[in-house]
C-alpha positions in Angstrom: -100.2 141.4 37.7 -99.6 143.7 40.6 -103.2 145.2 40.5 -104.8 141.8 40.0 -103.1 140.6 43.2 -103.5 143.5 45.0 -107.9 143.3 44.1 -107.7 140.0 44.8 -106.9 140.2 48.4 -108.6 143.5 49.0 -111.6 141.9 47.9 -110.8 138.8 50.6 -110.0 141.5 53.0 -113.8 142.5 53.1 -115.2 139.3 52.9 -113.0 138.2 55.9 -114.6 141.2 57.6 -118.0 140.3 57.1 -117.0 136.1 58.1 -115.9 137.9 60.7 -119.2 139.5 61.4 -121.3 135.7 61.1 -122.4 135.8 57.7 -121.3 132.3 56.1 -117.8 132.6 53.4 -119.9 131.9 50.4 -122.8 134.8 51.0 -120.3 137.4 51.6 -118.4 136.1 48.7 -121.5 136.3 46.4 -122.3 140.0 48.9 -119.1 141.7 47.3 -119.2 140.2 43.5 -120.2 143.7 42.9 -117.1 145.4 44.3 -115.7 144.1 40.6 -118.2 146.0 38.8 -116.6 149.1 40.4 -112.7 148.4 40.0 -112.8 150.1 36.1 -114.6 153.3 38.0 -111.6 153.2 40.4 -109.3 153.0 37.5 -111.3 155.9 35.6 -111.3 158.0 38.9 -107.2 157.7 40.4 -105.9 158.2 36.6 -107.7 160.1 34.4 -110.2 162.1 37.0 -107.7 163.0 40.0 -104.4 164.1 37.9 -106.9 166.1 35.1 -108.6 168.0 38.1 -108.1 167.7 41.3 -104.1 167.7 40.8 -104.8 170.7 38.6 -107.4 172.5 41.4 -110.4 172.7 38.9 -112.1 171.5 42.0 -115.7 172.4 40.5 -115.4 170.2 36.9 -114.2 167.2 39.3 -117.3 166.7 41.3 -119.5 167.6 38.1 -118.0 164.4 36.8 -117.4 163.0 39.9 -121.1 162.7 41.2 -122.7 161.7 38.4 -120.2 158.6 37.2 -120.3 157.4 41.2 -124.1 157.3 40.7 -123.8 155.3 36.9 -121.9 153.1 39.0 -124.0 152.3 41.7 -126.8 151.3 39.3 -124.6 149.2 37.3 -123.6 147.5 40.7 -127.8 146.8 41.4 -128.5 145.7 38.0 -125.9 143.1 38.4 -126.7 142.2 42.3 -130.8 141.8 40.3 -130.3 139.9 37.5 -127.2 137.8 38.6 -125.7 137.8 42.1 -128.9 137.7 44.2 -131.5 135.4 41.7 -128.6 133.1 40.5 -125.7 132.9 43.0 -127.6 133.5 46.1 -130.6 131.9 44.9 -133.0 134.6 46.1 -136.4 134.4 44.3 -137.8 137.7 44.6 -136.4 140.8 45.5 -138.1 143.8 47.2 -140.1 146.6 44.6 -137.8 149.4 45.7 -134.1 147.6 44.8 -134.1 150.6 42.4 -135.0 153.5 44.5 -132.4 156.3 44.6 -133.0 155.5 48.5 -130.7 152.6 47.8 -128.9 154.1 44.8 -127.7 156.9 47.6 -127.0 153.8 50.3 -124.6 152.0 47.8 -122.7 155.1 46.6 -121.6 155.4 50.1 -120.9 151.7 50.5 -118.6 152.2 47.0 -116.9 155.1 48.3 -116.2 153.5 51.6 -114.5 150.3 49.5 -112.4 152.3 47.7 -111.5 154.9 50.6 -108.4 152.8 51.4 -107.5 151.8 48.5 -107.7 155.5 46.9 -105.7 156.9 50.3 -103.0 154.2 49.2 -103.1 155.4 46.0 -102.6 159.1 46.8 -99.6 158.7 49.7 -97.8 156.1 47.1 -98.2 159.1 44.1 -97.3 161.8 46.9 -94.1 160.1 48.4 -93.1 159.0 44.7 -93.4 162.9 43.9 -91.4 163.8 46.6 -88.8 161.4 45.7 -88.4 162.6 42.4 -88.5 166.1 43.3 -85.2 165.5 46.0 -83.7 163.8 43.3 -83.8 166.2 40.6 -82.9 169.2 43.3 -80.3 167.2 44.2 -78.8 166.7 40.8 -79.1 170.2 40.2 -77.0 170.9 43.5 -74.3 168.5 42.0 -74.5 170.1 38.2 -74.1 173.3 39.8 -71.6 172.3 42.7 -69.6 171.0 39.6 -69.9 174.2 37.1 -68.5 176.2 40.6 -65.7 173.2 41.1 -64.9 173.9 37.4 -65.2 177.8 37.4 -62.7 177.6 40.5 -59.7 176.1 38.5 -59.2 178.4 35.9 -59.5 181.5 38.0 -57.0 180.3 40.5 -54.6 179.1 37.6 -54.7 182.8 36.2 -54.0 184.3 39.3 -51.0 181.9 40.2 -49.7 182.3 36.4 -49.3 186.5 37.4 -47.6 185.8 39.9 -45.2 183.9 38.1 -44.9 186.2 35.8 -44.0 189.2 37.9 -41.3 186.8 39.4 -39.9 185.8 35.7 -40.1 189.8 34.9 -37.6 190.1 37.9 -35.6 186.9 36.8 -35.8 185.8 39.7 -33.8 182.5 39.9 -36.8 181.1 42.2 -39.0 180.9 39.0 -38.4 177.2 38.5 -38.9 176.6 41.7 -42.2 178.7 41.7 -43.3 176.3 38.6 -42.7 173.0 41.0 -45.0 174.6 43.9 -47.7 175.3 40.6 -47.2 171.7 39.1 -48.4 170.1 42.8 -51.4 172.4 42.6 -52.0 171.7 39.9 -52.1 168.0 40.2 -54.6 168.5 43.3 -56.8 170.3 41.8 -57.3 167.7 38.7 -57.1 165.0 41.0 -58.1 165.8 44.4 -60.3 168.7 43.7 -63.1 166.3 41.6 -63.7 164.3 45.1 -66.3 165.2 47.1 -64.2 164.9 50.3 -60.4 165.2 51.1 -58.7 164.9 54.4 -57.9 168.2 56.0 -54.5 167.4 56.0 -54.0 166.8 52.5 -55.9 170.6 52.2 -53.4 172.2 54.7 -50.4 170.6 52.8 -52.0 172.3 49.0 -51.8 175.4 51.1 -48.5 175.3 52.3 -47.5 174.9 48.8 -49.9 178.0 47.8 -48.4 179.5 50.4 -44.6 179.1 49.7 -45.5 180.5 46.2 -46.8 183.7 47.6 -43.7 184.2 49.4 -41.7 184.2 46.4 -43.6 187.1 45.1 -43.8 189.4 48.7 -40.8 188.1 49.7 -39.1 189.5 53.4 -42.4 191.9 53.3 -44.8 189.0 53.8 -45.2 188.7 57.8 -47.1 185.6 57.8 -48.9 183.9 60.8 -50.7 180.4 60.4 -52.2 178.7 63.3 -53.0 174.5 63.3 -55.3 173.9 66.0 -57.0 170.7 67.1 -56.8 167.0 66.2 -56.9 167.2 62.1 -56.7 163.2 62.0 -59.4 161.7 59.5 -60.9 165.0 59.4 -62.5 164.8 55.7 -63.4 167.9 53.9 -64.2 169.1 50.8 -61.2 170.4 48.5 -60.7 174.0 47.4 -62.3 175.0 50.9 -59.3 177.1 52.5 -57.0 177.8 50.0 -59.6 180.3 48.2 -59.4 182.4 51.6 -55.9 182.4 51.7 -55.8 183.7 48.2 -58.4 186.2 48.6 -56.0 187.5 51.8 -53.2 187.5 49.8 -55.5 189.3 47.1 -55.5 192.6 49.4 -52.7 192.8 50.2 -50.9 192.9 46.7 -52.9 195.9 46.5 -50.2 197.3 48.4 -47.8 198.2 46.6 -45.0 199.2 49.8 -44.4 197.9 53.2 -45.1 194.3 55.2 -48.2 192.5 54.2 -49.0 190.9 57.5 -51.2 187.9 57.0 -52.8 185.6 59.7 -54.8 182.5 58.8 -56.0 180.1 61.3 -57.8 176.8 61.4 -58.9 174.9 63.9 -61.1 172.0 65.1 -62.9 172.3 67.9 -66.4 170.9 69.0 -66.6 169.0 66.0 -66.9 172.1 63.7 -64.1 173.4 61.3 -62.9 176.8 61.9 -61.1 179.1 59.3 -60.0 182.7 59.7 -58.3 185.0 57.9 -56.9 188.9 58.8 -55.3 190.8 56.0 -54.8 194.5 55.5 -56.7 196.0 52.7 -56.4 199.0 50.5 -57.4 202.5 51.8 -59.3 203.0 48.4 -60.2 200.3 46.9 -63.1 200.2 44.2 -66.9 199.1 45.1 -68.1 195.8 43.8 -64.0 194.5 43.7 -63.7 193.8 47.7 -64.4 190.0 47.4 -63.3 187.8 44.0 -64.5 185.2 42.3 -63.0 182.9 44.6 -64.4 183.8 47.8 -68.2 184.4 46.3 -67.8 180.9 44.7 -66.7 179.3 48.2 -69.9 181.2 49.4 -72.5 179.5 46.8 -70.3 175.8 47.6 -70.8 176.1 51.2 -74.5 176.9 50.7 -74.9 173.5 48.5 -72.7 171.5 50.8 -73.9 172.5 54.2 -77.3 174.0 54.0 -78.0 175.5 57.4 -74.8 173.4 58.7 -72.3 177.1 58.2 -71.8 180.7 59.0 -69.4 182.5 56.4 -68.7 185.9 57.6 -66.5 188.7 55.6 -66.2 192.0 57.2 -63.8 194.8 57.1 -62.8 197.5 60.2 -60.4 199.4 61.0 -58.5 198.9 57.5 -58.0 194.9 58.2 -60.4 192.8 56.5 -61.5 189.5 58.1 -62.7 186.1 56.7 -64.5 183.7 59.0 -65.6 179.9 58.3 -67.5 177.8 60.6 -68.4 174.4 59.2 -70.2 171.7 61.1 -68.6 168.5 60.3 -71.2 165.1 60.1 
């Protein structure tokens, strides 16, 4: 019903023009009867000839078909304009001895091809936008399936490294252990709860990582030398979960390699400008083995951030003079 409509008043359209121009309603009605004969070719150009050739680049086969079908068309269009619209409707007696010439053949393939020039550059945009529609959607719901395997690989390997360290404190019998399990019960319930959202406040972040935090001192103990730094106005500040606590546990990481001595750790975060800032000094290992610096943590934060804020991030790990450093930089919308 669409298309019928749509014919219908880009038929009117032309005649309007040619009112327009002088020539009385009824003769430019009868003048573009013939535009009918040419919606099927229309139809047989925009969806079986474009998609079959010129969407597949077989530029050559297109206009072999092309040519000759626009030509069959323009002497269907005369035979109609001599036996029906110009003796009948128009009432024109006799018609001049060259109505069949290819002179004229030639003049109304250009007059078809100018009819349907708007209506085939509708056509095309409409497709071409359409495509691009689809094509966002379906990379963006392969961002959010992968965004979601990462958000599920996440879990597990932070529960296994928190389940170590509670059981090198229940090896020790450590009478903290229960309260070791309390600190893993809250993360747990943010991670199944708050870590499916797509945003959290900051606050509610910083608070998971105190908790992280206060379990890590039960396994360093008076060794851990810890420094965290809160800068900046974190009020409605939404981000997304699992953001910070991964660098914090990739400090803490290195320095569990050491087995003697303080583990002096400094994380900082801080708004400013509008952008999140996250940092992270730890000491590392004088020896440690190739391919094991960073863990699955930090190199899943790395692919997240480059689905959540494409161009919108820095990430930054570097290591000197035996202290590795982490550095975040998020713009925030």
């Amino acid at each position: 019903m669409k298309h019928v409509i749509f014919w219908i008043l880009y038929w009117l359209l032309w005649v309007l023009l040619d009112v327009m121009r002088g020539i009385p309603f009824l003769n430019a009605c009868s003048r573009y009867l013939g535009c009918f004969i040419e919606i099927p070719f229309y139809y047989l150009h925009m969806y079986y000839l474009w998609p079959k050739y010129i969407d597949t680049k077989r530029y050559g086969y297109y206009f072999l078909i092309f040519i000759p079908l626009l030509i069959f068309n323009a002497y269907l269009v005369l035979l109609a304009e001599y036996y029906i619209i110009y003796p009948i409707l128009l009432e024109v007696p006799k018609l001049p001895e060259d109505f069949f010439s290819f002179t004229r053949v030639l003049g109304l393939t250009r007059a078809i091809l100018l009819w349907f020039g708007p209506a085939t550059a509708i056509k095309v945009f409409r497709d071409y936008y359409a495509n691009k529609i689809n094509l966002e959607k379906v990379e963006k719901e392969q961002k959010i399936s992968e965004l979601n395997f990462l958000k599920s690989q996440m879990n597990p390997h932070f529960l296994f490294n928190t389940l170590n360290n509670l059981y090198s404190l229940a090896l020790k019998g450590s009478k903290r252990t229960p309260e070791a399990l309390l600190q893993l019960s809250n993360l747990l319930s943010y991670m199944l709860y708050d870590g499916v959202e797509d945003k959290i406040s900051l606050e509610k972040e910083i608070h998971h990582l105190n908790d992280y935090i206060e379990l890590e001192k039960l396994r360093f103990g008076n060794r851990l030398k810890l420094q965290l730094e809160l800068m900046g106005d974190f009020n409605e500040v939404m981000i997304p979960p699992l953001i910070i606590i991964p660098l914090a546990e990739n400090a803490f990481k290195h320095c569990a390699l050491n087995e003697r001595g303080d583990v002096e750790i400094q994380i900082s975060i801080a708004i400013q400008n509008n952008e999140l800032q996250i940092s992270t000094i730890n000491p590392v290992k004088n020896k440690m083995e190739e391919g094991k610096k960073n863990g699955i943590g930090v190199q899943n934060l790395s692919k997240r951030l480059q689905i959540m804020y494409p161009k919108k991030h820095t990430f930054k790990l570097e290591e000197r003079e035996k202290k590795f450093y982490a550095d975040v930089c998020i713009q925030l919308s």
